[in-house]
C-alpha positions in Angstrom: 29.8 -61.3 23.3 26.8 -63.2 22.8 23.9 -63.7 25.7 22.0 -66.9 26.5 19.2 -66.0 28.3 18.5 -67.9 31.8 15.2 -70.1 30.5 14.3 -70.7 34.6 14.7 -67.0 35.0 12.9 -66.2 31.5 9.9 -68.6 32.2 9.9 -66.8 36.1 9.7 -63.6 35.1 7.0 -64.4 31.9 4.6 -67.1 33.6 1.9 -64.3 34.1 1.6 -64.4 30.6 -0.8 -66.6 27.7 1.8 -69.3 25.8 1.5 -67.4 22.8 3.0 -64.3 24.5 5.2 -65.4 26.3 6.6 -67.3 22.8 6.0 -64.0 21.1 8.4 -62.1 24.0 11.4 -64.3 23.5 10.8 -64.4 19.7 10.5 -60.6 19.1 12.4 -59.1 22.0 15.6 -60.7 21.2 18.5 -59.7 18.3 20.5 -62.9 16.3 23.4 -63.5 17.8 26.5 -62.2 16.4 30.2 -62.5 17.3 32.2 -59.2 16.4 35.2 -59.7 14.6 36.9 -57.0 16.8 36.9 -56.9 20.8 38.6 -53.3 20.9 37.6 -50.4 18.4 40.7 -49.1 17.5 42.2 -52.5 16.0 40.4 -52.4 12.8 41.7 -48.8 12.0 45.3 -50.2 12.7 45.0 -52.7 10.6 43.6 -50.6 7.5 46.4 -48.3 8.4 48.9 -51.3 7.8 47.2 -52.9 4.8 46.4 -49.4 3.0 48.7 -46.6 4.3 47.7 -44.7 1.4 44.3 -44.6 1.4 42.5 -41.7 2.4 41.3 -41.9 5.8 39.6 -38.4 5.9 39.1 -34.9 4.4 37.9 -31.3 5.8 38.4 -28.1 4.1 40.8 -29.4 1.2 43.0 -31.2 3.8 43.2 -35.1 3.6 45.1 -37.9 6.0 45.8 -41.3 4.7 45.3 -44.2 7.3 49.1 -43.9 7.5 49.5 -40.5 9.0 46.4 -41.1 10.7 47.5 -43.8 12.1 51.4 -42.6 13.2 50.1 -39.2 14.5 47.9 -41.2 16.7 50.4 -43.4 17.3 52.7 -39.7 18.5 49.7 -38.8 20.7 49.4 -42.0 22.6 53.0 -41.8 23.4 52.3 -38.5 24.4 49.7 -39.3 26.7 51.3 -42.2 28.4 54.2 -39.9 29.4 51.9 -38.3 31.2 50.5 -40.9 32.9 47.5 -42.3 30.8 46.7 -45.5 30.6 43.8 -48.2 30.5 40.4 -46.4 33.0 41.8 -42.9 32.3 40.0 -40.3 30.5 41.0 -37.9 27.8 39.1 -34.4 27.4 38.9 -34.2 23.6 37.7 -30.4 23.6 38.0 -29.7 19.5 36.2 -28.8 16.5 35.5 -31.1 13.5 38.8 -31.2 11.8 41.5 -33.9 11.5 43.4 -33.3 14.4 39.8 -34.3 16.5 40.5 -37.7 14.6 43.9 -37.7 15.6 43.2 -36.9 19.7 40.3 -40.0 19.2 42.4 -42.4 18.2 45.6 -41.7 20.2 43.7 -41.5 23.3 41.9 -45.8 22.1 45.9 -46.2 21.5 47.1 -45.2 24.8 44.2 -47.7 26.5 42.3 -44.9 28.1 38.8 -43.3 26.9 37.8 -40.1 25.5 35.3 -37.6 26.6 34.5 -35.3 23.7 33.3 -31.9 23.8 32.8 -29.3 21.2 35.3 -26.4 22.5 33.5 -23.8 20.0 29.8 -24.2 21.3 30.8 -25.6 24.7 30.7 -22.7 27.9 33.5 -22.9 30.3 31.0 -23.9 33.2 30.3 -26.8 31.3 33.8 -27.8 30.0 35.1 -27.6 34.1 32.0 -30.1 35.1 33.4 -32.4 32.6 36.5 -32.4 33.6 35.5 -32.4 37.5 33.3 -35.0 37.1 35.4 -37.3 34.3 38.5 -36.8 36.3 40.6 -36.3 33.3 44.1 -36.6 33.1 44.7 -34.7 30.1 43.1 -32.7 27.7 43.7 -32.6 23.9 42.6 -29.8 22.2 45.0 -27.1 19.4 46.5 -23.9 19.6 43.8 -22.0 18.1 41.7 -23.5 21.0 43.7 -23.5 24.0 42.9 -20.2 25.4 39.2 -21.2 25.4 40.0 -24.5 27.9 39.5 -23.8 31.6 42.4 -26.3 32.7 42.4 -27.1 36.4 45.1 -27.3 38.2 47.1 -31.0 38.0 45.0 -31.6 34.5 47.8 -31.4 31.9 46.9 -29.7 28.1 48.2 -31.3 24.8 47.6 -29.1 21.2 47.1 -31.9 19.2 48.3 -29.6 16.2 52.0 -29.5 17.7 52.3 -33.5 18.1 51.3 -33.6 14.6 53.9 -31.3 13.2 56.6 -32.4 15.7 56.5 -29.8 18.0 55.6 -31.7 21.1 57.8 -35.1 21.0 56.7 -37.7 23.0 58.6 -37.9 26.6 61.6 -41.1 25.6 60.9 -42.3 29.5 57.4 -43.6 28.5 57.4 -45.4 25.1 53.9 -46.5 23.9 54.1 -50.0 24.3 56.0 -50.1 27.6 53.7 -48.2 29.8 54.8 -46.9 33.0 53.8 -48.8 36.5 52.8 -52.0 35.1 49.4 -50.6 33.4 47.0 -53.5 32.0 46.5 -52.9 28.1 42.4 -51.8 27.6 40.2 -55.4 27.5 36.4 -55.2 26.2 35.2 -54.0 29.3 37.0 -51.0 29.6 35.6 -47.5 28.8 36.0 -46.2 25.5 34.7 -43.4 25.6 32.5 -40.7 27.9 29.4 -38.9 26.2 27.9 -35.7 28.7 23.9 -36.2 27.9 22.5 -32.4 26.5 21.9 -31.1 30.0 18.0 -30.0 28.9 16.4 -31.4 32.1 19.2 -30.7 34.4 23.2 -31.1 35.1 24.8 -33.0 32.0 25.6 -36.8 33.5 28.8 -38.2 32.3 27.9 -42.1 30.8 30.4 -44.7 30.2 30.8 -46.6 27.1 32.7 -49.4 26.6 34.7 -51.2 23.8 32.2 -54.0 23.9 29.3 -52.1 23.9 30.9 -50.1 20.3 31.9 -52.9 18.9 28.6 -54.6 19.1 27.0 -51.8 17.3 29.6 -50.9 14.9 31.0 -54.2 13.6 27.9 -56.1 13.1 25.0 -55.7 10.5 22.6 -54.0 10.2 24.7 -51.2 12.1 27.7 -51.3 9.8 25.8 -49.6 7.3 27.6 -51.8 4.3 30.3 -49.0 5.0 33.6 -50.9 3.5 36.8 -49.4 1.7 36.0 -46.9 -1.4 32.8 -45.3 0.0 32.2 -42.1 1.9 30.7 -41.3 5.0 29.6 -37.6 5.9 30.8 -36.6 9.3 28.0 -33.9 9.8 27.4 -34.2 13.8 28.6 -32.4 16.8 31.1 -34.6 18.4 29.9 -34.5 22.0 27.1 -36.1 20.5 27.1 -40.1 20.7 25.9 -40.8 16.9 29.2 -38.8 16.0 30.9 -41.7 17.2 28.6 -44.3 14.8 29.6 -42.0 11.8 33.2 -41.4 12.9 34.4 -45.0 14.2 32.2 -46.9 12.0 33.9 -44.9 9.0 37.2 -45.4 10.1 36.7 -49.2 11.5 35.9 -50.2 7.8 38.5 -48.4 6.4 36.3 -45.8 4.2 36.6 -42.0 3.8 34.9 -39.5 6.1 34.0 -36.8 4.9 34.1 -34.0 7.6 32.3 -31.4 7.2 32.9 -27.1 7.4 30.0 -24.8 7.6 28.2 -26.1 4.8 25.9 -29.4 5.9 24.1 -30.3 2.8 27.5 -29.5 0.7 29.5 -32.3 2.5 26.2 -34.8 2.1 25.7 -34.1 -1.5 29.9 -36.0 -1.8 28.9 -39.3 0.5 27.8 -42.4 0.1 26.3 -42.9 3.6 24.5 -40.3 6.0 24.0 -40.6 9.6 21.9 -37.8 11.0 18.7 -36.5 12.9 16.1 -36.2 11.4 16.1 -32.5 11.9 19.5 -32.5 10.2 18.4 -34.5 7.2 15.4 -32.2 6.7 17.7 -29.4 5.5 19.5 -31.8 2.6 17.8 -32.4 -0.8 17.9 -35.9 -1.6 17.3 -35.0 -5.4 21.4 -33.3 -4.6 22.8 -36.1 -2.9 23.0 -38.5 -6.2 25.7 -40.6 -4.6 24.1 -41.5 -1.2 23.3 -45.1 -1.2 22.5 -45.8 2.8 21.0 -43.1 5.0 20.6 -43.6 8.9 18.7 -41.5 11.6 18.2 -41.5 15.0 17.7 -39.2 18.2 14.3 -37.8 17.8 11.1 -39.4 15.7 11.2 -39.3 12.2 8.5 -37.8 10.2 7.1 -40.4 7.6 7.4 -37.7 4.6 10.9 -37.4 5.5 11.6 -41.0 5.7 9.6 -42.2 2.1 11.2 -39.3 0.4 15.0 -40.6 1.4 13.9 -44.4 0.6 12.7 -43.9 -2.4 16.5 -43.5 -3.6 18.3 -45.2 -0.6 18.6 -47.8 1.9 17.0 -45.9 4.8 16.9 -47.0 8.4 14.7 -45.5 11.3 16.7 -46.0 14.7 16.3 -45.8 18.2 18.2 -45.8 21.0 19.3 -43.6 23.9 23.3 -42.8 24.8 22.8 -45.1 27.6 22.7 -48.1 25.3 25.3 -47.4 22.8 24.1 -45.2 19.9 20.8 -47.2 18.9 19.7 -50.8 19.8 16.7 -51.0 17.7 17.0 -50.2 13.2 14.3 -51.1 11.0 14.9 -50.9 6.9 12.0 -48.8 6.1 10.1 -49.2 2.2 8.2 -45.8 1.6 4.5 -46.1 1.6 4.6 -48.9 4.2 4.8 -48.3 8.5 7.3 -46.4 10.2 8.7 -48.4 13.0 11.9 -48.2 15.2 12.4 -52.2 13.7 13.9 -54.9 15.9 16.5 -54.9 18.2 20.0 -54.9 16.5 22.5 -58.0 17.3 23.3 -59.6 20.8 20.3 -56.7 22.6 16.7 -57.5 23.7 13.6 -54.9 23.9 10.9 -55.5 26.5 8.1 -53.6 26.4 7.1 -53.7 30.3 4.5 -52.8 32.6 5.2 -50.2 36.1 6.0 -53.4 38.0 8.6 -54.6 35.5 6.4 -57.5 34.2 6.3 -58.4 30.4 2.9 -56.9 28.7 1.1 -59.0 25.6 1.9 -58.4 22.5 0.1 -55.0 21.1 -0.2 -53.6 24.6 1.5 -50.3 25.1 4.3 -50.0 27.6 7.8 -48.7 28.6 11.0 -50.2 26.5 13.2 -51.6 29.0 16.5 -52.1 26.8 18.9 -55.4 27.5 22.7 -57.6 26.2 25.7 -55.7 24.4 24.2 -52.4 24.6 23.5 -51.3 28.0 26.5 -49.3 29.2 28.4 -48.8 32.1 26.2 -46.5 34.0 26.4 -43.1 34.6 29.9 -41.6 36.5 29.5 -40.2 40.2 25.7 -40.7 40.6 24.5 -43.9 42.2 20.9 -42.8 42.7 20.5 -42.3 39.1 22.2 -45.3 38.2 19.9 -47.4 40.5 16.5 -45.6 38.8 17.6 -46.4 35.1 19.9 -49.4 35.4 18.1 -52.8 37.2 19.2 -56.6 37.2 17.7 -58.3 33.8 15.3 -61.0 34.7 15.2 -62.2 31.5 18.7 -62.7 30.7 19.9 -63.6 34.5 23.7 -64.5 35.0 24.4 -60.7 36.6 23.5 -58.5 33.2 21.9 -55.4 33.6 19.2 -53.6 31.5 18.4 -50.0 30.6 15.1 -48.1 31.0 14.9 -46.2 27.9 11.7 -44.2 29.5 10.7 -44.8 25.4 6.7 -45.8 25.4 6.3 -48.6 22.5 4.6 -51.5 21.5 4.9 -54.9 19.1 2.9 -55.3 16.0 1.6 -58.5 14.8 5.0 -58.9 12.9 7.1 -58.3 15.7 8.4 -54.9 15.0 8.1 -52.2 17.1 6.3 -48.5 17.2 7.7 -45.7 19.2 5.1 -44.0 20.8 6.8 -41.0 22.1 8.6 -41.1 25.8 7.4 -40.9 29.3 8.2 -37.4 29.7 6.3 -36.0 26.8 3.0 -37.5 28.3 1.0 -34.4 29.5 -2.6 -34.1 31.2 -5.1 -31.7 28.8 -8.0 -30.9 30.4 -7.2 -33.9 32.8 -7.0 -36.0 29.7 -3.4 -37.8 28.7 -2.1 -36.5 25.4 1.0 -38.0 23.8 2.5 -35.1 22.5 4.2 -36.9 19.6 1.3 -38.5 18.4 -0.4 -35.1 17.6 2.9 -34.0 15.8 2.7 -37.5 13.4 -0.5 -36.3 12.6 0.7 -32.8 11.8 3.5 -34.7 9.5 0.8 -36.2 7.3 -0.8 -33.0 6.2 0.2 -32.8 2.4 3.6 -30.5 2.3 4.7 -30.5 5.8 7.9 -31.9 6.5 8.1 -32.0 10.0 5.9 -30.9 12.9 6.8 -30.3 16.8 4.0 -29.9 19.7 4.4 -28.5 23.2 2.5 -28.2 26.0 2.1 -24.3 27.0 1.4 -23.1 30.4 0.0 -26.4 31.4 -3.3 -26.2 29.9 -3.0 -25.7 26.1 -1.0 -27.7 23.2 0.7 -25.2 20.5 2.3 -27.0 17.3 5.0 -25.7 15.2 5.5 -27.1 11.5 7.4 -26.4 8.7 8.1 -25.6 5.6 6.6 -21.8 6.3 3.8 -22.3 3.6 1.6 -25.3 5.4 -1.9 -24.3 5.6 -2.0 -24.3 9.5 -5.4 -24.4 9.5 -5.9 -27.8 7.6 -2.8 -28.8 10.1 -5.4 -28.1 12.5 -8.4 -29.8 11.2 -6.7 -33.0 10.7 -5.8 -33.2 14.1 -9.4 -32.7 15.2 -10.5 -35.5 12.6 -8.0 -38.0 14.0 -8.0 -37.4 17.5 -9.7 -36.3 20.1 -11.1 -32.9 21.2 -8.4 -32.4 23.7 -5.6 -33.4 21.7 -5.8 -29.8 19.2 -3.2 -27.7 19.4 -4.6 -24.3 20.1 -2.0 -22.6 17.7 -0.4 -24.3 14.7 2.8 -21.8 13.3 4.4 -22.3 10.2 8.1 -21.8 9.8 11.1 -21.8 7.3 12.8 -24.2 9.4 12.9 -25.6 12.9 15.6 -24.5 14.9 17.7 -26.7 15.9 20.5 -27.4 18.9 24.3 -28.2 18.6 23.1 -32.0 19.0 21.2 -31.5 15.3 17.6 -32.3 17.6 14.9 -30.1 17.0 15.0 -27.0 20.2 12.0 -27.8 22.1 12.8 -25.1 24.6 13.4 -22.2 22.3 10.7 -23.1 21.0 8.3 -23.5 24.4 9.9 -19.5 25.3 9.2 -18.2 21.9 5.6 -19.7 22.1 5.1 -18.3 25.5 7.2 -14.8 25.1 6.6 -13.4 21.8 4.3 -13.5 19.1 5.2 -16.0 16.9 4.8 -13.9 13.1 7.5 -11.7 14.6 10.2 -14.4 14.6 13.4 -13.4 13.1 14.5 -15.4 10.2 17.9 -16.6 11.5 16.4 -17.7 15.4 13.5 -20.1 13.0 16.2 -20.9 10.8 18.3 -22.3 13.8 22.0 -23.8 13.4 24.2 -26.8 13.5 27.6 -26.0 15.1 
């Protein structure tokens, strides 16, 4: 669904501004329209599944599923679930591992009109699996044999092993056929959830946030965010899937009828066999683009990307620098980036606005650095049992009007001249030195272009002092040092610059800020073990 913004409420809410800002804010801050060709996620994968039953839908560890079995196993599962009770506003734990039955449990659970709430059942603790559940309210959970043991089911929450529908094991109960479901249940419209995604946790209690068919769709189905995926190509399925840009690599594979690709334990083998990535940029540090002949379209998102990293991927392939919290749907900003030229997060992608605003919600002039408010398609549904939170980050858009909400992304950024825009770190990663205001991400871009460093991470450390950690293991921390002091001020020089193999790295693929902020502060860094700087991707 397109949005036409209210011009009395527009011209309101920007009449503090000059005329050439105030044209510049409606001209930069707004996506093209674009009308989806899909209103529910799952319909496109049907309908490859009925033109090309034979294609391959996905492979993992030798195993392949055509769109045909992917689509009747699914098909299995929703009856499944709907003889349980599910139905359109329900919720579906999906507590797997990457593996074709996870593909299965996704796509049965769209079928059957309710939304799924993934969680990887390997890395996962119980604690945090039972406040999913709690706090989802989920009717079932789908997970496989070889799992089920490690699924704290409550009591009156029902468990499915996928596995067992798939081989026949588990028929679906005759009293509840799929498209008869019981009571009179509604089939899922645009505005219904598709699917639940529990934020990391790092700051506090992991808050369940609802995402809806529309707000998917609007990300997946239109360019630039369909990646050119189409029938024939490959996309690498290398994330964890509680994390939300699983589901850009997963549905936006499968919605365009191309192969994913998903990946075992080793990351950089499944890349080097795809035609399009979608990672972190942590993630994409560890794969060699000289391997990975075949990759023709690269994405990234969730954490800043270091220039190096970016030139040296689009030198060989369409790249694209993203941005964009869980809240609003993946990313809602992607700029194409040309190596040697600026880094930006781009413009906003199709049927969202960006405004970069003041502390009293007012538009700021163009160039003027300020807090990305996010709006249209992309904002989601808020997050599940916590009003207070939902009235700090969600708020009325003034500059769309006619009910919509918008987002704040608590993402610092400003326009350039051209009208795309520069991430300049978040909110939260502003810290006082010496009573001064250091953005901690602007010392780490300068880190990242010291010759031979790859990426570069700075923390604040007991309150007073910046330390910086960079890799590869063989930067000369020193320079690292130097250049910092020649490009910024006094204040802003990390007392301690450490060089490491590798980063380590969460389930999520982000970089581990807080292993890193106890190492700094517990132990001296030399005595690191290889496999804690190494890190891993579950």
């Amino acid at each position: 669904m397109t949005h036409t913004p209210d011009s009395h409420a527009l011209a309101t809410a920007t009449n503090h501004l000059p005329d050439a800002d105030r044209r510049l804010f409606r001209q930069f801050g707004r996506g093209p329209a674009s009308t989806p060709p899909y209103r529910l996620i799952h319909r496109p994968i049907e309908e490859h599944a009925a033109a090309r039953p034979d294609a391959v839908a996905a492979e993992h560890l030798g195993e392949t599923l055509t769109y045909g079995e992917l689509d009747r196993h699914a098909e299995r599962l929703a009856a499944v679930l709907t003889g349980c009770g599910v139905g359109a506003g329900d919720t579906v734990g999906v507590f797997l591992r990457r593996s074709l039955p996870m593909l299965v449990g996704l796509l049965g659970t769209l079928k059957a009109g309710a939304a799924y709430v993934p969680q990887d059942v390997g890395v996962a603790p119980a604690a945090q699996l039972r406040h999913v559940m709690r706090t989802a309210r989920t009717k079932v959970v789908l997970t496989v044999s070889d799992f089920a043991g490690l699924v704290p089911v409550p009591e009156g929450t029902i468990l499915v092993n996928v596995d067992e529908v798939m081989s026949g094991a588990l028929p679906p109960s005759p009293a509840y056929p799929l498209r008869n479901s019981p009571g009179g249940r509604r089939p899922a419209v645009p505005d219904d959830p598709c699917y639940v995604l529990f934020t990391s946790g790092t700051t506090g209690t992991p808050n369940g946030v609802v995402v809806t068919h529309r707000n998917v769709c609007n990300i997946v189905l239109t360019e630039p965010g369909s990646l050119g995926i189409r029938p024939g190509l490959r996309v690498a399925q290398l994330l964890n899937i509680a994390f939300d840009m699983a589901s850009w690599e997963i549905l936006g594979c499968l919605a365009h009828g191309a192969t994913l690709l998903v990946r075992g334990r080793d990351i950089a083998a499944t890349a080097e066999r795809a035609d399009v990535l979608i990672a972190t940029p942590t993630v994409l540090s560890r794969i060699d683009p000289a391997r990975c002949a075949r990759v023709r379209t690269v994405a990234v998102a969730g954490e800043p990307c270091p220039v190096p990293l970016a030139d040296a991927w689009a030198g060989t392939a369409t790249f694209y620098n993203c941005c964009g919290p869980t809240e609003t749907t993946i990313v809602n900003t992607m700029h194409r980036h040309t190596p040697g030229t600026g880094l930006t997060i781009g413009r906003p992608t199709p049927n969202n606005t960006v405004y970069v605003l003041d502390d009293r919600l007012r538009p700021l002039p163009i160039g003027e650095i300020g807090e990305m408010w996010a709006g249209g398609d992309c904002v989601s549904a808020g997050y599940l049992d916590y009003p207070s939170l939902n009235a700090e980050r969600y708020a009325p858009d003034p500059f769309i009007g006619g009910g919509r909400m918008m987002f704040r992304t608590r993402d610092l950024g400003r326009w350039t001249p051209e009208g795309e825009l520069e991430h300049l770190g978040r909110t939260d990663d502003q810290v006082k030195v010496r009573g001064f205001r250091v953005e901690l991400d602007s010392v780490s871009a300068v880190l990242e272009s010291v010759p031979g460093c790859r990426q570069a991470v700075t923390l604040q450390r007991d309150g007073h002092s910046l330390v910086s950690f960079v890799t590869p293991a063989d930067v000369d921390t020193d320079a690292a040092r130097r250049a910092v002091a020649a490009a910024l001020p006094y204040y802003c020089t990390p007392a301690e610059v450490h060089a490491l193999d590798a980063l380590p790295v969460t389930a999520r693929g982000k970089t581990d800020k807080a292993l890193l902020r106890r190492l700094a502060t517990a132990a001296p860094v030399a005595a690191l073990t290889p496999a804690v700087t190494q890190g891993a991707v579950s």
